[in-house]
LOMISE-790782 format. One record per residue (C-alpha): residue number from 1; residue in one letter; x negated, y, z negated. Coordinates in steps of 0.05 Angstrom, whole numbers. Example, Ala and Ser with C-alpha at 12.3 -4.5 7.8 and 13.67 -1.06 7.14 Angstrom:
BEGIN
   nr  rest       X       Y       Z
    1     A    -246     -90    -156
    2     S    -273     -21    -143
END
This chain:
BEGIN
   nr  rest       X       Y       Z
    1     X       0       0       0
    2     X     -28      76      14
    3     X     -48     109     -43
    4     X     -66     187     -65
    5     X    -105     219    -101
    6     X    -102     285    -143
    7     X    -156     327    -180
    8     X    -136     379    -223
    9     X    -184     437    -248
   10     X    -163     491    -284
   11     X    -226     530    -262
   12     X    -190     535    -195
   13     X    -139     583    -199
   14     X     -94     622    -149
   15     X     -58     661    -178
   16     X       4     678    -231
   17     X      62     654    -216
   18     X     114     710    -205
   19     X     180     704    -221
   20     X     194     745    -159
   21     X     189     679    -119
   22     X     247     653    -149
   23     X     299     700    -115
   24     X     357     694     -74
   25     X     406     735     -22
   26     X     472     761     -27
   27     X     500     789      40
   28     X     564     808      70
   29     X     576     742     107
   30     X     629     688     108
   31     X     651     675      32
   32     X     584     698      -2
   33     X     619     766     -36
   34     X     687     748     -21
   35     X     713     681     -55
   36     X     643     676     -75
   37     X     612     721    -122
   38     X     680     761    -130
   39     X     746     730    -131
   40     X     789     779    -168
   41     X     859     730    -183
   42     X     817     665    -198
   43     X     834     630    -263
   44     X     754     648    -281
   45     X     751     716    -268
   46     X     733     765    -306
   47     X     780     828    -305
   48     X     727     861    -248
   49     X     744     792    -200
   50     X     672     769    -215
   51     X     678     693    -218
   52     X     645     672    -282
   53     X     629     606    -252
   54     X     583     631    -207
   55     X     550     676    -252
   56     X     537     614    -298
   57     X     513     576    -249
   58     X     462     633    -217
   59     X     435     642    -297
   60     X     433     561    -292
   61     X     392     564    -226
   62     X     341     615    -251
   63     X     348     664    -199
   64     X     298     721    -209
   65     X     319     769    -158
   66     X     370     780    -107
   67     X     378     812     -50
   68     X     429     858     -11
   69     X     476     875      23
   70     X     437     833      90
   71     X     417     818     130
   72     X     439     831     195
   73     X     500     858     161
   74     X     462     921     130
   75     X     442     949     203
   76     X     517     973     213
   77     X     531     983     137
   78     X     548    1050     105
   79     X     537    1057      42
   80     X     581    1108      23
   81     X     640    1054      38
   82     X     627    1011     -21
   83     X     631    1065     -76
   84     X     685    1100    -110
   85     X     764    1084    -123
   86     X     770    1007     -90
   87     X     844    1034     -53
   88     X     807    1097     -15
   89     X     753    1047      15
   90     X     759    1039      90
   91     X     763     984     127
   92     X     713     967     177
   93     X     696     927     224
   94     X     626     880     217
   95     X     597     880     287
   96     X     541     828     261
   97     X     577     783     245
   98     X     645     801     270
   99     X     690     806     220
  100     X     736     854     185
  101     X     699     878     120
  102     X     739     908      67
  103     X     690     939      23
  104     X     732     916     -37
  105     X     659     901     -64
  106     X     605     948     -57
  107     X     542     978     -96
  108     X     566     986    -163
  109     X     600     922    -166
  110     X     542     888    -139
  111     X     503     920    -194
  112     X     551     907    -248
  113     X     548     832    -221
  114     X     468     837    -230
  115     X     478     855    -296
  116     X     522     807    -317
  117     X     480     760    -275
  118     X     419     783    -306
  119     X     371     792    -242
  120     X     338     841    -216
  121     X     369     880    -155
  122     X     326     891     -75
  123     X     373     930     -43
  124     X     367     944      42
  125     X     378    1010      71
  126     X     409    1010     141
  127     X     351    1026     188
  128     X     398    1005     253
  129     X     440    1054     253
  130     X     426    1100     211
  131     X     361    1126     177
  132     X     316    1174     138
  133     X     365    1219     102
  134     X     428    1164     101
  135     X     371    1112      61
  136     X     350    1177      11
  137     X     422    1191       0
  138     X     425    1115     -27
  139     X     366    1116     -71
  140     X     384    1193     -93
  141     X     459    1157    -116
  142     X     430    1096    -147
  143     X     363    1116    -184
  144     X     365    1205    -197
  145     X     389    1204    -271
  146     X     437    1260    -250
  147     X     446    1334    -235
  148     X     451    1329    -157
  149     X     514    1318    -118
  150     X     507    1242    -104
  151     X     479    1229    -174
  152     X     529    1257    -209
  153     X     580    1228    -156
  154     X     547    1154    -196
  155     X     569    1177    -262
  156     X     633    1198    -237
  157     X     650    1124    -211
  158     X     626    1098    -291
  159     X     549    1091    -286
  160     X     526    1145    -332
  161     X     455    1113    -330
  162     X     419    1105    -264
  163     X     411    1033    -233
  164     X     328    1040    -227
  165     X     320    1001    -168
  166     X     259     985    -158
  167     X     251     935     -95
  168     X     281     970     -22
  169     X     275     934      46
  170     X     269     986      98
  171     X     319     953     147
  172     X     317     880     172
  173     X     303     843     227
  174     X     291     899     273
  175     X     250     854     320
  176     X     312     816     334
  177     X     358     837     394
  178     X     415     805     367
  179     X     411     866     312
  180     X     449     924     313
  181     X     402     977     321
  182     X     340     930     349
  183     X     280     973     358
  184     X     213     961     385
  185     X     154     957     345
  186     X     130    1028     347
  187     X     203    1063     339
  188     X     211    1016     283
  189     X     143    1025     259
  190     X     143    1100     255
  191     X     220    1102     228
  192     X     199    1064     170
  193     X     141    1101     152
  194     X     178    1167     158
  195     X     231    1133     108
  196     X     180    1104      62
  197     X     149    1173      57
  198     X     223    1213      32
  199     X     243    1154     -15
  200     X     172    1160     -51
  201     X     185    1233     -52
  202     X     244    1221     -89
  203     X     225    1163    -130
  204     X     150    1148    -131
  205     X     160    1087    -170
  206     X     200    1041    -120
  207     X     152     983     -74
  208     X     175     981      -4
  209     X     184     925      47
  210     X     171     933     110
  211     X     207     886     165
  212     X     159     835     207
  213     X     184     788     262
  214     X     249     752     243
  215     X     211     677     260
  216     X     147     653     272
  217     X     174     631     345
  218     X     195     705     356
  219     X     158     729     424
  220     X     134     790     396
  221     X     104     748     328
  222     X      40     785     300
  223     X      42     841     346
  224     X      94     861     317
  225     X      71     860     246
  226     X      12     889     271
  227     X      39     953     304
  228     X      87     967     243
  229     X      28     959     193
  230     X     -11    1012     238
  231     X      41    1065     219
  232     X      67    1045     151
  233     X       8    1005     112
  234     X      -4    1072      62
  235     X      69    1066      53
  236     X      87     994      39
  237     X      77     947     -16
  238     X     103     880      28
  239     X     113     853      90
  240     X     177     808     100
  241     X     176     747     131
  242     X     233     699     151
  243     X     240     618     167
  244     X     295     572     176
  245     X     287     497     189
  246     X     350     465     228
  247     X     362     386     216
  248     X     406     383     270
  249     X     364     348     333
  250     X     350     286     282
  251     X     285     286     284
  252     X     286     276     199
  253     X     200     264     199
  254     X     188     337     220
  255     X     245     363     180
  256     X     203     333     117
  257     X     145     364     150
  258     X     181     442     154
  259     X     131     463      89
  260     X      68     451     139
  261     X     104     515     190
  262     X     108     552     124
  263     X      44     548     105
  264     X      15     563     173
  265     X      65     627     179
  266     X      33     661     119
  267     X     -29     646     134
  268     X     -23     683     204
  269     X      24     741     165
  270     X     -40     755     120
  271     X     -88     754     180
  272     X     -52     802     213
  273     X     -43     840     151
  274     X    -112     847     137
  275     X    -130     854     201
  276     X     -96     921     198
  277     X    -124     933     137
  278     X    -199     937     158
  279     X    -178     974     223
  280     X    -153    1028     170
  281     X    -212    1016     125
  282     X    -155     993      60
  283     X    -176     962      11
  284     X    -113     941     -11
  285     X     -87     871      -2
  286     X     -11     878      17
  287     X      28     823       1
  288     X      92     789      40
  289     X     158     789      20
  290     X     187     722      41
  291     X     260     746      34
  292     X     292     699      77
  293     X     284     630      79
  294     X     316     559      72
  295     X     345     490     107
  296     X     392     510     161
  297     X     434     470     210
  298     X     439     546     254
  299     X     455     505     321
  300     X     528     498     285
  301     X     530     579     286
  302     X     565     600     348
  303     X     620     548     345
  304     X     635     584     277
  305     X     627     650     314
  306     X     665     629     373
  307     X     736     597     346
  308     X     760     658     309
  309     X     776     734     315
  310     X     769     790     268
  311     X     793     766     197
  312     X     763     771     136
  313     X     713     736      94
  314     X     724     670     141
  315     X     683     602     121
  316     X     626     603     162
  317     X     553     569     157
  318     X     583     532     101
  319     X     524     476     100
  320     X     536     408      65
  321     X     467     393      48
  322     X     432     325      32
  323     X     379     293     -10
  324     X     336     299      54
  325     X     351     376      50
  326     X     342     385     -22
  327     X     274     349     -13
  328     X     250     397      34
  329     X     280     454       4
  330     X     227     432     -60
  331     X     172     431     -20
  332     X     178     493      21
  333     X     185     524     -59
  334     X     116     483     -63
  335     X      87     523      -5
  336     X     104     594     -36
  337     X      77     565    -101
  338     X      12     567     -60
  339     X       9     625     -32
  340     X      24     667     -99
  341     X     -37     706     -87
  342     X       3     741     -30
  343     X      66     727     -34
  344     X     104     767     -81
  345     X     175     756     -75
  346     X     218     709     -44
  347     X     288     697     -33
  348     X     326     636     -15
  349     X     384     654      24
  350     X     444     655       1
  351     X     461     650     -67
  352     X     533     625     -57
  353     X     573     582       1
  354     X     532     607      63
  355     X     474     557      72
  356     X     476     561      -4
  357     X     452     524     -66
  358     X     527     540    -101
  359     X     591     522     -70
  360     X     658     540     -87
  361     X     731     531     -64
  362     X     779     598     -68
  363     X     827     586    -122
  364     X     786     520    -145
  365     X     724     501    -176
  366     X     645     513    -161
  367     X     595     454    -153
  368     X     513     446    -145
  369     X     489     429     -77
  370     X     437     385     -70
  371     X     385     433     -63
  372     X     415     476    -123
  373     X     362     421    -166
  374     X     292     432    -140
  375     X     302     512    -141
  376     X     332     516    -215
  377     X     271     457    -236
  378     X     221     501    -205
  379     X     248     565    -226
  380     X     241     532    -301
  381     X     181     499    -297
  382     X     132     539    -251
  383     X      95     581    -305
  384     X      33     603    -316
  385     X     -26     605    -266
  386     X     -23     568    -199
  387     X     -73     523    -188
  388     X    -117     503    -127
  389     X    -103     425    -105
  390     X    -131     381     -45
  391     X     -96     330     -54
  392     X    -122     258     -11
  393     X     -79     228      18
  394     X     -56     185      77
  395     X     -14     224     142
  396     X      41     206     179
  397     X      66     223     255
  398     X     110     289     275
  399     X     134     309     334
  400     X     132     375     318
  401     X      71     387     285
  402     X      22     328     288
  403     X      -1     284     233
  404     X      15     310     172
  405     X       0     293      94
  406     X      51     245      73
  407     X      27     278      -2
  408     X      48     359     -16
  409     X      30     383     -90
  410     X      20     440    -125
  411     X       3     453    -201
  412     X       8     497    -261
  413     X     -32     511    -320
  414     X      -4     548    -380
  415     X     -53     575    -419
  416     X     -16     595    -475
  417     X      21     529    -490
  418     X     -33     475    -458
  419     X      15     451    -411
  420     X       3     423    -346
  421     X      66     421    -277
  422     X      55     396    -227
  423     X      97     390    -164
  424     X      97     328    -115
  425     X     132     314     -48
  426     X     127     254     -14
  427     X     145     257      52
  428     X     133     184      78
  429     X     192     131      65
  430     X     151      80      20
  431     X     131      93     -49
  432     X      66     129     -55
  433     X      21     113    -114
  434     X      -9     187    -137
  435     X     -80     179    -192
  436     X     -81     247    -219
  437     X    -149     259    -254
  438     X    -139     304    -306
  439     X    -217     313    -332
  440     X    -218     389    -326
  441     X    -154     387    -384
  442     X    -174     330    -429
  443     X    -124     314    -482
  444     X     -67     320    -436
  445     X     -15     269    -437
  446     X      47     255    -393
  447     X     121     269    -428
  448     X     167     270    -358
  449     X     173     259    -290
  450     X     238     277    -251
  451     X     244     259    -179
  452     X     308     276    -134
  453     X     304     216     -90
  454     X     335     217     -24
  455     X     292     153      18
  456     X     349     111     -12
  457     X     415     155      17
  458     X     385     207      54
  459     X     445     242      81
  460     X     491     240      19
  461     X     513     314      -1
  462     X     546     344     -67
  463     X     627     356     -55
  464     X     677     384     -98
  465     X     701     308    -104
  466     X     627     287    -124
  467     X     598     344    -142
  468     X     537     296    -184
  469     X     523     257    -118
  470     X     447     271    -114
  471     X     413     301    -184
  472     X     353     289    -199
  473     X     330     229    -246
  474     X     281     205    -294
  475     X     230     158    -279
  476     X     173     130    -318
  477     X     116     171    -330
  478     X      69     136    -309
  479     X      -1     107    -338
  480     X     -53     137    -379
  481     X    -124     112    -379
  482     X    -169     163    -404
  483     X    -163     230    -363
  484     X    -137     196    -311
  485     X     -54     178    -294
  486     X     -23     133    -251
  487     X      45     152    -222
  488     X      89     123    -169
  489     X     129     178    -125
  490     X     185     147     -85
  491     X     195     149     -17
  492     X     222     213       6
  493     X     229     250     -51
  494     X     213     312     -97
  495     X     182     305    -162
  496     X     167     339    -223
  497     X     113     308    -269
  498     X      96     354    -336
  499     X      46     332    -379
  500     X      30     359    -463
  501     X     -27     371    -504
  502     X     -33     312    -548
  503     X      -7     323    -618
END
């Protein structure tokens, strides 16, 4: 049987693990805000329509961070229609995703939600069709602590304090010509330096993403990055980047191989990021904002686009996901684990019922998908310093991106407790014995190992019937012989192996 191997050295370090990589994404899509988030007549509201299911379950999932209002939905959005008296809001409609929005829920509900939700807000500013003074008149309203005409129009709608915002994506997807507003590269690129400089006029304390390419398989990849970084680098504090991997052609050995595209993408991201850098002569090491990223079966989209007209909040890219999903979904968390030397935030998108890790029926309950357990497990466990691995171990054929490890780790050291995560995917479908040699943390000792295990039913999903379908189990811990442990990893499947100081 094949075999790995795994050296852990605590002199090999990364970097700290942000909590910022643990976010998510709420947009104006589908049933994410509406019969999602807020559901003002279900049994579990609370008297603002905020479901208090879903806010338990986001608190359960560890979400750090969350993003809004888009997406593609924020390059047509105006602001101003989501504030004030609820029965004076217009209705509009949503050319990006064409549908009637209602603006029923807006800004300050989306921050009372936060609140209650306890993470911290990124908002967007509409860079599509709008721009420099529209985004100031958003950050004047949500962060001035009053005194001006749009931050006292704030405390006149109940929200006495400012919001403090302090993560603002200058637009998104701009590269993309399905976007309302698409630019190229240099009328994006100076727009959002222009913007960048007013908002730190009027709030020097914000950090600022700027938009990169929309994919890795976009044609204008890198250049693109590279001409906006020209104009905004003194500006910026991030990058974004976005990835989707669809399951839909079948081919499931490349789908467990997604976190391998990942990897590579970053990597090219900071290239061209520093790249620009020395060009400028910067010293300063910008770092990406992953803020869009997940399993996606996005050849269903247009069928969902196609078979309705303008209603509101219809079900659309409402994913079942599988064990094979939630298994990818773990390692692609593994990959930005990694890279937390320059990646700063990341959000998994979205947070409820659109390609989503929560799913809920209007009127009816809420359930964990499948990959709701790898994010809330890693979100929990991933503390501390980021360690360095090279894992050895055996590869496996893809048709999409060659051999590949069947083995993906990565590990974390918490200094102030002793304790030692570390993260395993095994990609291949027979077991894979792992030897971790622990010799740089002597006195360590083994006390779990969870594995979500999907080589035994790889396409069962979570469903309001069987909402505990796939969950994650315990397994034995393995064997200890010295600083050394012995651990079996099942085929396809994501693990979770903590280890203790001895008493």
């Amino acid at each position: 049987m094949r075999a790995a191997r795994l050296t852990i050295d605590p002199a090999f370090t990364i970097g700290p693990a942000d909590r910022r990589l643990f976010g998510s994404f709420v947009e104006h899509l589908g049933r994410c805000v509406y019969g999602g988030i807020h559901e003002p007549g279900h049994p579990g509201a609370d008297p603002l329509g905020l479901r208090r299911d879903v806010l338990e379950l986001t608190r359960e999932l560890g979400v750090s961070v969350v993003r809004y209002p888009g997406g593609n939905f924020v390059s047509g959005y105006r602001w101003e229609d989501g504030v004030g008296p609820v029965d004076d809001r217009p209705r509009r409609l949503d050319l990006a995703w064409k549908t009637i929005e209602t603006n029923a829920f807006g800004l300050d509900e989306f921050m009372t939600w936060a609140t209650a939700a306890q993470v911290e807000p990124m908002m967007a500013v509409n860079l599509g069709t709008r721009g420099v003074q529209e985004a100031c008149d958003l950050l004047e309203y949500a962060n001035h602590p009053g005194g001006t005409r749009l931050s006292d129009l704030r405390r006149a709608h109940g929200a006495k304090e400012p919001y403090g915002v302090r993560l603002w994506c200058l637009g998104n997807e701009l590269d993309g010509p399905w976007q309302v507003g698409h630019k190229t590269a240099q009328e994006y690129g100076r727009l959002a330096a222009e913007t960048a400089r007013a908002m730190k006029l009027i709030d020097p304390s914000i950090s600022l993403v700027a938009c990169g390419s929309s994919g890795r398989g976009m044609p204008t990849f890198a250049s693109w990055e590279a001409t906006v970084l020209e104009h905004t680098y003194e500006q910026v504090d991030y990058v974004s980047a976005h990835t989707y991997y669809d399951p839909t052609d079948g081919d499931r050995a490349s789908l467990l191989a997604s976190a391998v595209d990942m990897d590579q993408f970053i990597s090219e991201v900071v290239a061209t990021a520093d790249h620009v850098a020395a060009r400028l002569r910067q010293t300063r090491k910008l770092k990406i904002s992953f803020d869009e990223w997940n399993v996606w079966y996005q050849s269903r989209v247009q069928a969902d686009l196609d078979r309705r007209g303008w209603v509101e909040a219809p079900e659309l890219l409402e994913d079942d996901y599988t064990a094979v999903d939630a298994v990818v979904v773990g390692d692609l968390l593994i990959t930005l684990l990694r890279h937390a030397d320059r990646v700063g935030v990341a959000c998994q998108a979205q947070l409820v019922n659109v390609i989503a890790p929560i799913r809920t029926r209007t009127g009816g309950p809420a359930w964990r998908q499948s990959i709701f357990h790898p994010f809330a497990l890693t979100a929990r466990y991933a503390t501390g310093t980021v360690l360095r691995t090279e894992p050895v171990s055996p590869h496996y054929a893809t048709k999409r991106y060659g051999d590949v490890p069947v083995l993906d780790t990565v590990a974390l050291h918490d200094e102030e407790s002793g304790a030692l995560t570390v993260f395993a995917v095994n990609r291949g479908t027979e077991d894979l014995p792992l030897d971790l040699d622990l010799r740089g943390l002597s006195g360590l000792h083994p006390v779990q190992h969870l594995a979500l295990v999907a080589g035994d039913d790889p396409d069962a999903v979570n469903t309001e019937a069987e909402p505990d379908r796939v969950t994650p189990r315990e397994l034995p811990t393995g064997t200890v012989d010295g600083d050394r442990c012995a651990v079996r990893l099942p085929g396809i499947s994501w693990n979770l192996l903590r280890f203790a100081p001895r008493p």
